[in-house]
matplotlib code that plots the C-alpha trace (Angstrom):
import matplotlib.pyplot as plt

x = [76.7, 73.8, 71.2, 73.5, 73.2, 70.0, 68.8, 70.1, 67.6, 64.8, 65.4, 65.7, 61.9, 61.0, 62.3, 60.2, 56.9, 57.3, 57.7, 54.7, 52.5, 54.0, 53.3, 49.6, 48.7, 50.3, 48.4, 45.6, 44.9, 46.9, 44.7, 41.6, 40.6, 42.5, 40.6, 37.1, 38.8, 39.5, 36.3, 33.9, 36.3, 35.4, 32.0, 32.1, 33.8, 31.9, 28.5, 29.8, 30.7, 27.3, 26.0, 27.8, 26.9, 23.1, 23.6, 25.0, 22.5, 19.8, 21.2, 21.6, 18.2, 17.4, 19.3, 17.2, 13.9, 15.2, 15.8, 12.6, 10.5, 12.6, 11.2, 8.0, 8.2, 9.4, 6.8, 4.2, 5.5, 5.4, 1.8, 0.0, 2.2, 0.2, -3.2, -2.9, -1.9, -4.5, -6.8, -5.0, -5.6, -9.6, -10.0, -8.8, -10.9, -13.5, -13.4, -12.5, -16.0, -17.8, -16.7, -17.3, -20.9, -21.1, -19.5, -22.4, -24.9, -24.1, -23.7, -27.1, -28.5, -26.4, -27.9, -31.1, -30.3, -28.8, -32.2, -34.6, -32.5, -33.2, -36.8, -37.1, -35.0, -37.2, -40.2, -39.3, -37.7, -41.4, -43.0, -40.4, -41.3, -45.1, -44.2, -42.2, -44.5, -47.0, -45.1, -44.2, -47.9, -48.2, -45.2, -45.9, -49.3, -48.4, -46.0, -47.1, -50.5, -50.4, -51.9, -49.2, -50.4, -49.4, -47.8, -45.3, -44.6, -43.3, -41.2, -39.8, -39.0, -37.6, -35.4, -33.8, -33.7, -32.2, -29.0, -28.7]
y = [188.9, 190.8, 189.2, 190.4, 194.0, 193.7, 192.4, 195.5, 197.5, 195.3, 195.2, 199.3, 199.0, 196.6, 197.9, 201.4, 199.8, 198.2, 201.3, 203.1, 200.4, 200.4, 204.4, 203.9, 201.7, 203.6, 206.9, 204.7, 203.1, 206.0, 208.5, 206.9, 203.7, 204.6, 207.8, 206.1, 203.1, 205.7, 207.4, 203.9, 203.6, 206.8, 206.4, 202.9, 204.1, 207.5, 205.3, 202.7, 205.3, 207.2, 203.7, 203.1, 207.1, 206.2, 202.8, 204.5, 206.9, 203.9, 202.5, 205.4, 206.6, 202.5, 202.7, 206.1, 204.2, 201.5, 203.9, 205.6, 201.9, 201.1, 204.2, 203.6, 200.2, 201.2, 204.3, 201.6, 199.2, 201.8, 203.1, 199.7, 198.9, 202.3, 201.4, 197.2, 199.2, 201.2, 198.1, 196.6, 199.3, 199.9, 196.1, 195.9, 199.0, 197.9, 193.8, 196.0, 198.2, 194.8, 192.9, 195.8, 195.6, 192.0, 192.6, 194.6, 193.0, 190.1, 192.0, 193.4, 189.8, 188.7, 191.0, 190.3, 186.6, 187.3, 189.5, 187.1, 184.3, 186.4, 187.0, 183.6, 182.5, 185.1, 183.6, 180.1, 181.1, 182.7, 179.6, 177.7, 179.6, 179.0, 175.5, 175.3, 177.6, 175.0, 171.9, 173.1, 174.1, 170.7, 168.9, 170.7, 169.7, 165.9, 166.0, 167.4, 168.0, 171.9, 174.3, 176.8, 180.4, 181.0, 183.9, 181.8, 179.4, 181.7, 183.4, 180.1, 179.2, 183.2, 182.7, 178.9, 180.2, 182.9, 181.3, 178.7]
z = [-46.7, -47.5, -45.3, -42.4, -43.9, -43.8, -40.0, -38.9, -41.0, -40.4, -36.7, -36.5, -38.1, -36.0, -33.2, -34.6, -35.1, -31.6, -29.4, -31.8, -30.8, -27.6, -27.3, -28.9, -26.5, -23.4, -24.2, -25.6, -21.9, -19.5, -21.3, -22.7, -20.2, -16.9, -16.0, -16.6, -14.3, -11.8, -11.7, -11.4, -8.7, -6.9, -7.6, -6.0, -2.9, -2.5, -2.5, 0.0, 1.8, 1.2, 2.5, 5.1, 6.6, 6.2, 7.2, 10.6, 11.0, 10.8, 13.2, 15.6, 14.7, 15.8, 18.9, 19.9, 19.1, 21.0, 23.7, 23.8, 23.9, 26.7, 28.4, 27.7, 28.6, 32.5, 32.3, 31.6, 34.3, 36.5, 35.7, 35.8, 38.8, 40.3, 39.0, 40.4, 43.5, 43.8, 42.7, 45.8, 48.4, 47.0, 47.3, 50.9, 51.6, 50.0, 51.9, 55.0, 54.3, 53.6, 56.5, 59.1, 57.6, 58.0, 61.6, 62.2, 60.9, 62.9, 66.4, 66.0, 65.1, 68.0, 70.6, 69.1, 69.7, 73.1, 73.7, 72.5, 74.6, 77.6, 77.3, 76.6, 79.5, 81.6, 80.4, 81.1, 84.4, 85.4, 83.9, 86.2, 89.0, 88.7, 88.5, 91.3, 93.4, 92.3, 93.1, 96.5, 97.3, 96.3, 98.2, 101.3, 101.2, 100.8, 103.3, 105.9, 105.1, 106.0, 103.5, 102.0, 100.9, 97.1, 98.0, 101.2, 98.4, 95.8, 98.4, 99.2, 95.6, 95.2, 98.1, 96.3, 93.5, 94.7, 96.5, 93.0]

ax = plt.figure().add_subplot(projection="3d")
ax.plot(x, y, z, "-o")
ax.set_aspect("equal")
plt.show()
């Protein structure tokens, strides 16, 4: 049979064509496509790992910043905690100043109280005693009808007053 001559010619040409194509497109993509392939891959993983190195140092830079606030921050604390103690102790001196002032102010109108009180006491005590010298001249000369010197009566109402 001729036809069976013949499928073994037409495979050995098929079987030609097919590992030509086959070749073409080996060297076609191992040679042409793949090394572009692996270079976008390179570049891809050489920039995430140019992102991830900054990407790092942001956030140590940020963690140093971060850092630094905080130590301004206490610094700060401890500053205005200084200056509201130093408000503190100048108040107190300050109240302390005032109210010895006031202290004084008011012991000297005290003793000038207590000073007019006992000039006014004297003065009514001398007024009491002419009174009283008075009503004694007066009383003695009611009762018993005997004159009294001023002088006896206001040793009389010295010597009572005296012994109250």
């Amino acid at each position: 049979m001729p036809q069976i001559n013949q499928l073994l010619l037409v495979y050995q040409s098929q079987w030609f064509w097919l590992l030509l194509v086959l070749a073409v497109i080996y060297i076609g993509i191992g040679k042409g496509m793949l090394p572009k392939i692996e270079k976008t891959v390179d570049d891809r993983d050489a920039k995430i790992a140019g992102d991830l190195a900054a990407a790092e140092q942001a956030r140590a830079a940020a963690l140093e910043i971060e850092e630094r606030a905080k130590a301004a921050q206490v610094e700060a604390r401890t500053a205005a905690q200084a200056v509201a103690a130093q408000a503190k102790a100048k108040a107190a001196k300050d109240a302390e100043n005032r109210l010895a002032k006031a202290d004084a102010e008011i012991a000297a109108k005290v003793a000038e109280a207590e000073a007019s009180l006992a000039k006014a006491r004297a003065k009514a005590l001398d007024g009491l005693e002419a009174v009283a010298v008075d009503a004694a001249q007066d009383i003695v000369a009611k009762v018993s009808g005997a004159k009294v010197t001023p002088a006896q009566a206001a040793k009389a109402v010295k010597a009572v007053l005296g012994n109250a």
